[in-house]
N, CA, C and O of each residue as an XYZ file, in Angstrom:
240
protein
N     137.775    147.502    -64.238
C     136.986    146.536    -64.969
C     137.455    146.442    -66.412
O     137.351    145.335    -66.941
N     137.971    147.473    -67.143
C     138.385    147.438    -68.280
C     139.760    146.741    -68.494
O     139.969    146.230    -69.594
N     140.526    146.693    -67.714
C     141.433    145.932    -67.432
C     141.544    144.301    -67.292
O     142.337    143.405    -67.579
N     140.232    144.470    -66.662
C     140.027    142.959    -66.569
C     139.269    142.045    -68.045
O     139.336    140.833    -68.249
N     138.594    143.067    -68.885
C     138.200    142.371    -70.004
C     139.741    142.812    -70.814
O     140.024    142.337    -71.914
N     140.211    143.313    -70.434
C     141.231    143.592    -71.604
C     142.197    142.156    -71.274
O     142.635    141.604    -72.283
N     142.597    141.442    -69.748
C     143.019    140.171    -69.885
C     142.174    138.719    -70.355
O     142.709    137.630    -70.558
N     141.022    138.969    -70.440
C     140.387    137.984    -71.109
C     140.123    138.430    -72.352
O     140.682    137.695    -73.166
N     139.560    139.250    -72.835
C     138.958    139.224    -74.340
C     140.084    140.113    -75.156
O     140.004    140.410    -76.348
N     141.110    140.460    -74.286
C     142.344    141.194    -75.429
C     141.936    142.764    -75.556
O     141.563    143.356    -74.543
N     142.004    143.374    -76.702
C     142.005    145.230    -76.148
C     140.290    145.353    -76.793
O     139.568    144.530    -77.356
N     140.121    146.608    -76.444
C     138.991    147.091    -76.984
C     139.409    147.566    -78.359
O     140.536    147.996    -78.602
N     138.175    147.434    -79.471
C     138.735    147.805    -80.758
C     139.075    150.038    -81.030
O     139.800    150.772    -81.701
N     137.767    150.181    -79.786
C     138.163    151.601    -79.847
C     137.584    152.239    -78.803
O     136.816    151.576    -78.107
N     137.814    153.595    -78.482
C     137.249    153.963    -76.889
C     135.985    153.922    -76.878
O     135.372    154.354    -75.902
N     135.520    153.540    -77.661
C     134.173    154.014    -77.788
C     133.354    152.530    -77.153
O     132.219    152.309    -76.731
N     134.296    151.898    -77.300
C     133.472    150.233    -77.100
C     133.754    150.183    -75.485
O     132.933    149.833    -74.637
N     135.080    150.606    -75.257
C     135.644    150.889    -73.537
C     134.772    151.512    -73.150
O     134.513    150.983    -72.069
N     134.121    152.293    -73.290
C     133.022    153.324    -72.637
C     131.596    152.414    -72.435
O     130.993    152.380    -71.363
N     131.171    151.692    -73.646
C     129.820    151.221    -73.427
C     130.444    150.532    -72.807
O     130.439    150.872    -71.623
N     131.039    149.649    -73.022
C     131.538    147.932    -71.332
C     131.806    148.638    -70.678
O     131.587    147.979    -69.662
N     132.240    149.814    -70.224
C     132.093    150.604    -68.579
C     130.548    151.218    -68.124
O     130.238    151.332    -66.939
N     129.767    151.540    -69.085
C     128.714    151.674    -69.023
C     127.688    150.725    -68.589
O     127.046    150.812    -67.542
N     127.604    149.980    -69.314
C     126.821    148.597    -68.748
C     127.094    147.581    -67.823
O     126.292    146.691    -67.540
N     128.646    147.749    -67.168
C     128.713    147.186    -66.432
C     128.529    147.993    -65.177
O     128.288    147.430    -64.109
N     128.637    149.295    -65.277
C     128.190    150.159    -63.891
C     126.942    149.964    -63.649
O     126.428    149.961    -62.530
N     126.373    149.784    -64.736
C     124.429    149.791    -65.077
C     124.429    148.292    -63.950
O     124.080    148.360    -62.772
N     124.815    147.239    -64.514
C     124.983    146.194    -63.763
C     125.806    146.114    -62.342
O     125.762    145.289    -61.430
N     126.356    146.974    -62.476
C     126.775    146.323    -60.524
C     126.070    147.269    -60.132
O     125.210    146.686    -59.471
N     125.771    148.704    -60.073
C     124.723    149.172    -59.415
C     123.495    148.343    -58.972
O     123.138    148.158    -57.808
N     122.983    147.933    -59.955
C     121.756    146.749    -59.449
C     121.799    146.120    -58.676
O     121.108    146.075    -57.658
N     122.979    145.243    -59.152
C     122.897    143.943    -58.107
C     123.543    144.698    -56.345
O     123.461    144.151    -55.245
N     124.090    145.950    -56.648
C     124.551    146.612    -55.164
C     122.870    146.661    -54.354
O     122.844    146.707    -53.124
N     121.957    146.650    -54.898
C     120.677    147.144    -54.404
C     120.347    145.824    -54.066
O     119.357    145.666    -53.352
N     121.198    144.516    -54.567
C     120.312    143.762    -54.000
C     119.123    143.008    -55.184
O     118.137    142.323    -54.913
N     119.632    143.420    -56.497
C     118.172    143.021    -57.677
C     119.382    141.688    -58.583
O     120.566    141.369    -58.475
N     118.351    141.319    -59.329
C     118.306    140.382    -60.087
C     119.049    140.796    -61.267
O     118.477    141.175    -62.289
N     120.494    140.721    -61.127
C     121.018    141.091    -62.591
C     120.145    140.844    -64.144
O     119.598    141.537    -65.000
N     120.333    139.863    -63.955
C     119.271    139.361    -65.133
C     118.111    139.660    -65.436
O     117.714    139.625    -66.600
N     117.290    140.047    -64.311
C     115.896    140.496    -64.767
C     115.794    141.745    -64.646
O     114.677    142.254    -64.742
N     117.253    142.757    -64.341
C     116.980    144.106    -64.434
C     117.810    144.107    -65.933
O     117.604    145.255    -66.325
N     118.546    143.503    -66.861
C     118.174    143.814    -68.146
C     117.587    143.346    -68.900
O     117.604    143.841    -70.026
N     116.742    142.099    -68.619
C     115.365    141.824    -69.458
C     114.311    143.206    -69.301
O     113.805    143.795    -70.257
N     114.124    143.555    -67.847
C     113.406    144.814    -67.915
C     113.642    145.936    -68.768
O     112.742    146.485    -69.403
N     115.631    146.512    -68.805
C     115.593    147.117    -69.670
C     115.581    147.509    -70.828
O     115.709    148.633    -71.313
N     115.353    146.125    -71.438
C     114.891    145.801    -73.202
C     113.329    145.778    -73.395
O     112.999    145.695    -74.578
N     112.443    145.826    -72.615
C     111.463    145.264    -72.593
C     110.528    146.463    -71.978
O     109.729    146.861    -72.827
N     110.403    147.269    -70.480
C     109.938    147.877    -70.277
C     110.441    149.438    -69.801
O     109.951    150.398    -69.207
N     111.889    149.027    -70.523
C     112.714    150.157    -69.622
C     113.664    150.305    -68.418
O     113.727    149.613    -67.402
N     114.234    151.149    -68.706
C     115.706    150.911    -67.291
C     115.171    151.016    -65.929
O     114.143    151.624    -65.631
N     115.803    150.495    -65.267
C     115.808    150.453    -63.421
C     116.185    151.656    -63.292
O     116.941    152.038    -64.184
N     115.861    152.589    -62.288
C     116.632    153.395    -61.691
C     116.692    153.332    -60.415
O     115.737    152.922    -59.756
N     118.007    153.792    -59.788
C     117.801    153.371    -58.414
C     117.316    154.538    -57.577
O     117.348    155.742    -57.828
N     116.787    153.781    -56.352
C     116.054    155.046    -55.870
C     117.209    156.906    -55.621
O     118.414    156.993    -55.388
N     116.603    157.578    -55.729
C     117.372    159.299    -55.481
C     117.277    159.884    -53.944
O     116.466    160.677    -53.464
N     118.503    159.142    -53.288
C     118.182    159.174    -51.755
C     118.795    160.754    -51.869
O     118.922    161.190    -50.725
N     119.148    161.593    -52.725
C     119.583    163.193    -51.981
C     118.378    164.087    -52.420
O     118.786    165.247    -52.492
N     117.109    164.005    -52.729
C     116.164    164.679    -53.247
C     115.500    164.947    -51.720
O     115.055    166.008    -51.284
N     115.583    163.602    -51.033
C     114.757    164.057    -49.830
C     116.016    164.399    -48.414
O     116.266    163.729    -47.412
N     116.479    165.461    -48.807
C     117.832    166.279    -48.250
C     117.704    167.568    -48.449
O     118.600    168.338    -48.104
């Protein structure tokens, strides 16, 4: 994925910015892997807090 903003938007200014756009975009395809509303799972997380997805190895 970093690769791919690096052919559209050119390099990251420092690793540190590579890390959050890998961050938020994992935040984001996780979601939508579940099946949710990209969009309204980060209005939620400005607003009431992050999604988490359910912890299917707890009941293991």
């Amino acid at each position: 994925m970093v690769k791919i903003h690096d052919k559209i938007s050119g390099t990251f200014r420092s690793s540190a910015g590579a890390e959050s756009f890998a961050t938020i975009r994992s935040y984001i395809q996780t979601a939508a892997n579940h099946n949710l509303n990209r969009l309204d799972v980060l209005r939620q997380l400005f607003t009431t807090g992050p999604w988490l997805p359910p912890n299917h190895a707890a009941g293991t």
